[in-house]
C-alpha positions in Angstrom: 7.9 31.8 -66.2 6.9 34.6 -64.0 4.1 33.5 -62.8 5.2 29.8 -61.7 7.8 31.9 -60.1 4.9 33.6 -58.2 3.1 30.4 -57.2 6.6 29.4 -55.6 6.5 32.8 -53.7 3.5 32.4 -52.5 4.0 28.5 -51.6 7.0 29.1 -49.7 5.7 32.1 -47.9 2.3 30.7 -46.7 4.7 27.8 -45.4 6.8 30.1 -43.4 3.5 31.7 -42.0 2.3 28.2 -41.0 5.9 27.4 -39.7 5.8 30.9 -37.6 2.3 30.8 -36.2 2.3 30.3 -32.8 0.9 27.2 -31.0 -0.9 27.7 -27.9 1.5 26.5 -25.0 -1.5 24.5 -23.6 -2.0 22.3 -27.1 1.3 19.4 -27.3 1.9 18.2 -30.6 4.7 15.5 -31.9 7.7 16.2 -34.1 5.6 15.6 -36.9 2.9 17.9 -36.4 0.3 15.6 -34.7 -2.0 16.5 -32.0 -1.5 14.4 -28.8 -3.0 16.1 -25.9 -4.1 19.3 -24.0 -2.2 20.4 -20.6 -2.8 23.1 -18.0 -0.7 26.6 -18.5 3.6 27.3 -18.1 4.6 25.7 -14.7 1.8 23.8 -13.7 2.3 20.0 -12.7 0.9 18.0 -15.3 -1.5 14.9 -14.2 0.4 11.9 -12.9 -0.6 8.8 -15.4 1.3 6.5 -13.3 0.1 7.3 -10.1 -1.7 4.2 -9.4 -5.5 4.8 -8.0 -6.1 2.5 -4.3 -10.0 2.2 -5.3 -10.6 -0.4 -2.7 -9.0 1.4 0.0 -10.8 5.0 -1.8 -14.1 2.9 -1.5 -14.0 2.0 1.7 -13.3 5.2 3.4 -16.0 7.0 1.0 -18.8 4.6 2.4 -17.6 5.6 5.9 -18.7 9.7 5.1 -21.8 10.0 7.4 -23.7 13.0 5.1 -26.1 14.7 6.8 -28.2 17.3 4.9 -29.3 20.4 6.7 -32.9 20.8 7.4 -33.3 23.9 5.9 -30.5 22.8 2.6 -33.1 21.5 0.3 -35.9 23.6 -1.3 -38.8 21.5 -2.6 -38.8 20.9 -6.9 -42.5 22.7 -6.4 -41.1 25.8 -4.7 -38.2 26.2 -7.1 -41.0 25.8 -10.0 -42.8 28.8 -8.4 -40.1 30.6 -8.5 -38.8 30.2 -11.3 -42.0 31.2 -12.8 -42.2 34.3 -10.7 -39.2 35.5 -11.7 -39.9 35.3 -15.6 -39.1 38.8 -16.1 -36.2 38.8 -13.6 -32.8 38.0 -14.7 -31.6 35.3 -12.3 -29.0 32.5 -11.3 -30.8 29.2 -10.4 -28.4 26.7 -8.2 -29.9 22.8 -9.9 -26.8 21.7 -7.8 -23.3 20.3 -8.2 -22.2 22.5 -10.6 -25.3 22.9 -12.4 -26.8 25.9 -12.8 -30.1 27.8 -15.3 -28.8 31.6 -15.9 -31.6 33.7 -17.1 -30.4 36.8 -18.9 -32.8 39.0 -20.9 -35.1 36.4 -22.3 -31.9 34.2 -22.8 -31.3 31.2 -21.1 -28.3 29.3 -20.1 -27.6 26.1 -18.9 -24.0 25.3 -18.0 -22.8 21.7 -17.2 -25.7 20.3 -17.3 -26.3 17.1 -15.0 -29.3 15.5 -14.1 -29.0 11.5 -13.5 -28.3 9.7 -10.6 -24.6 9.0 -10.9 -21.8 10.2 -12.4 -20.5 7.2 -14.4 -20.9 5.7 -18.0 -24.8 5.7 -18.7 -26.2 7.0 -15.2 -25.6 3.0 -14.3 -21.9 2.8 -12.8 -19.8 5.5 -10.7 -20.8 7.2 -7.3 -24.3 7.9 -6.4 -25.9 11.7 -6.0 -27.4 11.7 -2.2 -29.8 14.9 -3.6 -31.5 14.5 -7.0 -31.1 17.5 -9.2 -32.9 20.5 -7.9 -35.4 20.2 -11.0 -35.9 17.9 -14.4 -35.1 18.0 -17.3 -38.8 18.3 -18.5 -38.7 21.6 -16.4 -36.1 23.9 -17.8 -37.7 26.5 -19.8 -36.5 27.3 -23.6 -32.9 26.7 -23.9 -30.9 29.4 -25.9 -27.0 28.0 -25.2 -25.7 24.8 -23.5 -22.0 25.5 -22.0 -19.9 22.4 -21.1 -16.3 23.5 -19.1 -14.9 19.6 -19.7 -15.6 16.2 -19.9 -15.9 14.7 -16.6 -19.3 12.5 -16.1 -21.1 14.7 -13.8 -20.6 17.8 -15.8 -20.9 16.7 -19.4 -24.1 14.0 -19.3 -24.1 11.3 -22.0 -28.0 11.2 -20.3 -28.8 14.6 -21.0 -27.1 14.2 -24.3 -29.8 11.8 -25.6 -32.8 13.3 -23.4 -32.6 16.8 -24.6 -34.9 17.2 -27.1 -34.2 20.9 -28.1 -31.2 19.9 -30.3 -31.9 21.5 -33.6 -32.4 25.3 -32.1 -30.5 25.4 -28.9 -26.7 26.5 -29.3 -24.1 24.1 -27.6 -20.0 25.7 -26.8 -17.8 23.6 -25.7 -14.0 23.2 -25.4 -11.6 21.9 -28.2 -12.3 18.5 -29.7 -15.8 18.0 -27.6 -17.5 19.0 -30.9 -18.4 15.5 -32.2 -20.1 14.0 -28.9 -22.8 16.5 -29.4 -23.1 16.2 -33.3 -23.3 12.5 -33.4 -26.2 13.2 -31.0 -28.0 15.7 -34.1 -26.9 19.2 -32.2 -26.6 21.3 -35.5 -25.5 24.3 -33.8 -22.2 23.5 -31.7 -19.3 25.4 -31.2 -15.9 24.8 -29.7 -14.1 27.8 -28.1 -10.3 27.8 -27.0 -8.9 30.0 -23.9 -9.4 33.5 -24.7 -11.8 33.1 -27.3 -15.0 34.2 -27.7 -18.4 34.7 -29.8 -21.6 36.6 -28.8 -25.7 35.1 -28.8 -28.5 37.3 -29.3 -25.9 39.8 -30.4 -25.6 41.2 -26.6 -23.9 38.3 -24.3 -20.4 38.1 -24.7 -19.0 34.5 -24.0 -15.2 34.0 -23.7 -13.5 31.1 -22.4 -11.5 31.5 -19.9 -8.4 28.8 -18.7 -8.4 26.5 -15.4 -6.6 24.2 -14.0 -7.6 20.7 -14.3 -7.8 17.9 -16.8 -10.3 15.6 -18.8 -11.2 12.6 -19.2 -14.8 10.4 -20.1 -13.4 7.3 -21.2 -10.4 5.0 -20.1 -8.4 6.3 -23.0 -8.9 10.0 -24.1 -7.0 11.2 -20.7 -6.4 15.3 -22.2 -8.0 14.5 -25.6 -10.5 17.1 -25.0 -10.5 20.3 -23.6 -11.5 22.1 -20.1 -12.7 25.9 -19.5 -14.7 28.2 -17.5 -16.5 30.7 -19.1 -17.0 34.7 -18.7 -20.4 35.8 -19.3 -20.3 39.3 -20.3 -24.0 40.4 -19.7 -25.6 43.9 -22.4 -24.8 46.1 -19.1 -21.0 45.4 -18.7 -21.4 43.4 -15.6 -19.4 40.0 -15.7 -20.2 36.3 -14.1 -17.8 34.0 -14.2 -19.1 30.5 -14.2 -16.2 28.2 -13.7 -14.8 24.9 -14.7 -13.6 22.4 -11.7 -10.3 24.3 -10.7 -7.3 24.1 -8.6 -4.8 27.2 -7.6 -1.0 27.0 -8.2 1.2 29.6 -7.0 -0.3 33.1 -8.6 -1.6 31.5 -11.7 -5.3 32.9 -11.1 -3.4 36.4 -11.1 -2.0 36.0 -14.3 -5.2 34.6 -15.6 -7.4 38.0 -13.7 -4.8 40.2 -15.6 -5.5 38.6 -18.7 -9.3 39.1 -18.4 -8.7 42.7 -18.2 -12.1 43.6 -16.8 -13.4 43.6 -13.3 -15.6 40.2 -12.4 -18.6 40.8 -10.3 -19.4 37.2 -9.3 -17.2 33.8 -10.0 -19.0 30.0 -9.2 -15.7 28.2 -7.5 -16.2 24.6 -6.9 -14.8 24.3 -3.3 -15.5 19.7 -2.7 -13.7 17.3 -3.9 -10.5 18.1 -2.7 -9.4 15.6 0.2 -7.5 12.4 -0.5 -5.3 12.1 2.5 -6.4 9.1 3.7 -5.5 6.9 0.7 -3.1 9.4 0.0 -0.9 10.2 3.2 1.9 12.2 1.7 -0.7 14.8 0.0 -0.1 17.8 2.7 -2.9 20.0 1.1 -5.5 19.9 -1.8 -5.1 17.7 -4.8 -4.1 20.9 -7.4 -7.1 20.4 -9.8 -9.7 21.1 -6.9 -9.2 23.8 -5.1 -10.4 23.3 -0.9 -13.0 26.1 0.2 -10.4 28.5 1.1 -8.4 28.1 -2.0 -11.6 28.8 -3.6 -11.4 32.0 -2.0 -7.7 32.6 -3.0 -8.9 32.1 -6.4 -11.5 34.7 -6.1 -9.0 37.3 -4.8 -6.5 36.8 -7.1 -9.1 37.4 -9.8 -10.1 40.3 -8.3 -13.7 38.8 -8.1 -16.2 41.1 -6.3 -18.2 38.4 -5.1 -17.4 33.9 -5.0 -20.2 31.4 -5.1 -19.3 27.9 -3.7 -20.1 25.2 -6.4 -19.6 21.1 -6.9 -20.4 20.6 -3.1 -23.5 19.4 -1.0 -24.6 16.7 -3.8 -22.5 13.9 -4.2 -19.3 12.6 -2.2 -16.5 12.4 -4.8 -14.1 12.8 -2.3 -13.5 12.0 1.5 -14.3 15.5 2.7 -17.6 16.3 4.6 -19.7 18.0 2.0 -21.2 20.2 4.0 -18.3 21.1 5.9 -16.7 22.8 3.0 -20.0 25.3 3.0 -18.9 25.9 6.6 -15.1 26.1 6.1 -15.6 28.9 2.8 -17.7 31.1 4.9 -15.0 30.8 8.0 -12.0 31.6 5.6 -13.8 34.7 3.9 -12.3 37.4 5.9 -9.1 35.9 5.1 -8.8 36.7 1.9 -11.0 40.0 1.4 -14.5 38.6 1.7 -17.5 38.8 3.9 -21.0 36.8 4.6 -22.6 38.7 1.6 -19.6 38.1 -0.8 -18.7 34.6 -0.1 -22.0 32.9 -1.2 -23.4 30.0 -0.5 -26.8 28.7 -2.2 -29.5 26.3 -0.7 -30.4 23.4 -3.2 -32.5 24.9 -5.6 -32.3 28.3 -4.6 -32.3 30.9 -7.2 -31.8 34.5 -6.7 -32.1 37.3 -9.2 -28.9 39.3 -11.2 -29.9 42.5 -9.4 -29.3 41.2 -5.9 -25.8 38.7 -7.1 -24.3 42.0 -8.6 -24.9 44.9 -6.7 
């Protein structure tokens, strides 16, 4: 008798604990327990699913974006080769444009939101077109140790390199909540998905955490905030910190609150600063659309992290938005002083440029 009386004890008070353990604020579940979508944090607009989308009109006024690449913008898939391989025993951030970029860390390599095709849309065939290739290919990254995916928009997690990566059995993969399976139906055997504030360690001396943003998912017509999104805090062996960030908007002092969080000092943070401008299909939107920050909200960000230094990211490749790309290199570096920054902290790259840990963090 006593001991089924200890089997109901124990019953009832792993219940309770399952009753009282707290569910993230950001993870919406029905009455009955079941999962039905991620959101961004307490206060924060969620995305509009009734907002109907002009594409004809959005079309047209895209095609009418006159880009015009710097001279000096691009540097030649050759010269970034030679570089790369002269800085071997450097560690070094390498631009591969978007929001692409190779982070070389004591004979560990990093590749975060990988994207290498010609458009962002559903097998490289449909969506808008990149006007600058990817700085290099595929067949040219070194060893990778860990693939890093921040959420599941086309041009940042690539169904293309999915398949073409051929590294799948020893390279690690961390993603966000529920992204798991797109990699292991493609034979990944070594994937992880990390929630906000989370984190695990590779080569027993980089420290990844995710890290919340504002924004939302979405790869197929139906899976709108099935999956997760994320930047993600690199914490390198010497206690410096890069923060490589997922698309992003700002509301109100959210980015404080997430800064605070961190509890550490961040010497550099990627901010995507395009894709921001819809006004003219959507007249009523006074500033940025709130899941992409403009250049100098990029830079508000950055200050209310307390971020030493901001790189400007998701610009200067592809028009997903009916801003100038290149303007928005021109408008960060103008709004710098603004909010704390100067020419040497408010970084912009050249396509393909990389340059080494020892000059991004001192």
């Amino acid at each position: 008798m006593k001991f089924f009386l200890f089997i109901i004890f124990l019953f009832s008070f792993s219940s309770v604990a399952a009753m009282d353990k707290k569910i993230p604020y950001h993870h919406v579940y029905d009455e009955n327990g079941n999962f039905l979508k991620f959101r961004n944090g307490p206060g924060i607009p969620e995305f509009d699913r009734k907002r109907k989308w002009p594409w004809r009109k959005f079309s047209e006024e895209r095609k009418k974006i006159q880009v015009k690449i710097p001279k000096d913008f691009v540097i030649k898939r050759e010269d970034v080769l030679k570089k790369m391989e002269a800085n071997k025993s450097n560690d070094y951030l390498l631009w591969i444009g978007h929001n692409t970029y190779l982070l070389h860390i004591e004979n560990t390599y990093i590749l975060f939101d990988p994207w290498f095709e010609k458009r962002a849309g559903f097998f490289g065939l449909f969506g808008p077109k990149r006007f600058l290739d990817a700085a290099i290919k595929i067949s040219d990254l070194p060893k990778i140790d860990l693939i890093l995916i921040s959420h599941s928009h086309l041009e940042h997690f690539s169904r293309d390199f999915r398949g073409r990566y051929k590294d799948k059995r020893n390279t690690k993969v961390i993603v966000p909540l529920r992204m798991g399976p797109y990699y292991t139906r493609y034979g990944y055997k070594n994937v992880q998905e990390l929630d906000w504030r989370e984190s695990t360690t590779i080569k027993d001396n980089i420290k990844i955490t995710a890290v919340e943003a504002i924004h939302w998912s979405r790869s197929f017509i139906n899976d709108l905030n099935q999956t997760g999104w994320q930047s993600y805090l690199i914490t390198l062996p010497s206690g410096k910190t890069i923060l490589l960030g997922c698309d992003t908007g700002i509301y109100k002092d959210t980015y404080k609150r997430i800064g605070e969080e961190i509890g550490r000092k961040i010497n550099l943070v990627t901010l995507n600063i395009g894709s921001w401008d819809f006004r003219k299909i959507f007249p009523n939107q006074k500033i940025s659309t709130i899941y992409h920050a403009k250049p100098s909200e990029a830079l508000e960000i950055g200050q209310q992290l307390g971020a030493e230094k901001v790189k400007a990211s998701h610009t200067g490749n592809i028009v997903l938005s009916l801003e100038d790309p290149f303007l928005n290199f021109e408008l960060f570096k103008s709004a710098a002083p603004k909010y704390g920054y100067n020419d040497k902290t408010a970084i912009t790259f050249k396509h393909g440029e990389l340059r080494t840990l020892e000059d991004l963090l001192n």
